[in-house]
C-alpha positions in Angstrom: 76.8 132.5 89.5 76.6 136.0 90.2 79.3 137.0 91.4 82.5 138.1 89.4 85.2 136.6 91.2 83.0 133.3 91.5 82.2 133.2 88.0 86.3 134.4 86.9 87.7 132.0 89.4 85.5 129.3 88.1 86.3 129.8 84.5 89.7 129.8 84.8 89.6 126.7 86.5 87.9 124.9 83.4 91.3 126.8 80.9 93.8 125.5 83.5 91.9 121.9 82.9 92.1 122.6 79.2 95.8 123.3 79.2 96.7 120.5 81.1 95.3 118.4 78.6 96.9 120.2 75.9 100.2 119.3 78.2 100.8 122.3 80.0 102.1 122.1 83.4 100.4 124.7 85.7 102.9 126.2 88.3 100.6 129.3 89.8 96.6 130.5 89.6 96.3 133.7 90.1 99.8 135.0 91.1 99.4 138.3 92.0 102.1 141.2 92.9 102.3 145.1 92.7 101.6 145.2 89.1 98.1 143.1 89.1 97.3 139.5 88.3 98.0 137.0 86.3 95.3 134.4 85.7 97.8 131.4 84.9 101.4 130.8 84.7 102.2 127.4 83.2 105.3 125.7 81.4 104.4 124.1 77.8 108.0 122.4 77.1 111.0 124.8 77.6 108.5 127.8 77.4 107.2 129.7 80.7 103.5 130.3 79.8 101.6 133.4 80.7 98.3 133.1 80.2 95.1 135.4 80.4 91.4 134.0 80.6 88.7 135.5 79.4 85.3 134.4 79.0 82.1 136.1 77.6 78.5 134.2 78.1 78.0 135.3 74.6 78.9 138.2 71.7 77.4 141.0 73.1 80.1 142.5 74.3 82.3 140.9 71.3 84.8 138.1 71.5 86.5 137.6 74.6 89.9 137.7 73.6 89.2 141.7 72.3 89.2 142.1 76.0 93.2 141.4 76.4 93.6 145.4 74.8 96.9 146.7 74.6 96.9 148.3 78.8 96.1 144.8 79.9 98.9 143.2 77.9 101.8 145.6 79.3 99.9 145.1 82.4 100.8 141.7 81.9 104.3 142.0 80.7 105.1 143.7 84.0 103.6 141.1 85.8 105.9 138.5 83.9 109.1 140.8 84.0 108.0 140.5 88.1 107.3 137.1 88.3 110.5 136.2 86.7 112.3 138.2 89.2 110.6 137.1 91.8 110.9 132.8 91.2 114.7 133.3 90.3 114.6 132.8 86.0 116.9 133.9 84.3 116.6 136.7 81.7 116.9 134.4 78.8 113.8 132.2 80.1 112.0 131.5 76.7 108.5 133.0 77.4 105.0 133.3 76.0 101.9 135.0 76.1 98.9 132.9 75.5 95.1 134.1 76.2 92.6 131.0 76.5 89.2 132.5 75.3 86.1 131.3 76.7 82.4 131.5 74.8 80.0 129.9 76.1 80.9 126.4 76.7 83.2 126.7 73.6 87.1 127.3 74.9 90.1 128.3 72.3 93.3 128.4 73.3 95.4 131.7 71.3 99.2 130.6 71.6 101.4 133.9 71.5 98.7 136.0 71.7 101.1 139.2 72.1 
């Protein structure tokens, strides 16, 4: 695969697969809005899961979870604030912000990653 969105879209096929052994429930792939994307969104019990994928071939370019920096994680928090909005939760939703990190073959899942 050469191509990124192939190769992005493919990977976080194989986290929502993890997580939904791990017992997650997956409610949206790629949910997208004004403020950028979100990879998954998922419930794990009473909490509404945000979740970002990343996945490095190897450590060249260091682990792939060093990629979720501090921009991409507000990015994401205005992405959640939105999707909240948007499906109707209420402001006292109990949420989280997970990043499922993807080496290789080898995937780890980073609960309440920020």
């Amino acid at each position: 695969m050469t191509n990124k969105r192939a190769i992005g879209s493919h990977y976080e096929a194989k986290a929502a697969e993890f997580l939904k052994k791990q017992g997650y429930e997956i409610l949206d792939c790629n949910y997208q809005d004004r403020y950028g994307e979100i990879d998954l969104v998922a419930k794990d019990g009473d909490y509404l899961v945000f979740v970002e994928v990343k996945y490095r071939s190897n450590l060249k370019n260091g682990y792939p979870e060093e990629a979720v920096t501090d921009k991409k994680q507000q990015k994401i928090r205005h992405g959640a604030r939105y999707y909240l909005y948007r499906h109707d939760y209420s402001e006292d939703t109990p949420c989280r912000f997970d990043v499922v990190s993807i080496l290789g073959e080898e995937i780890r899942l980073v609960c309440n990653a920020f």
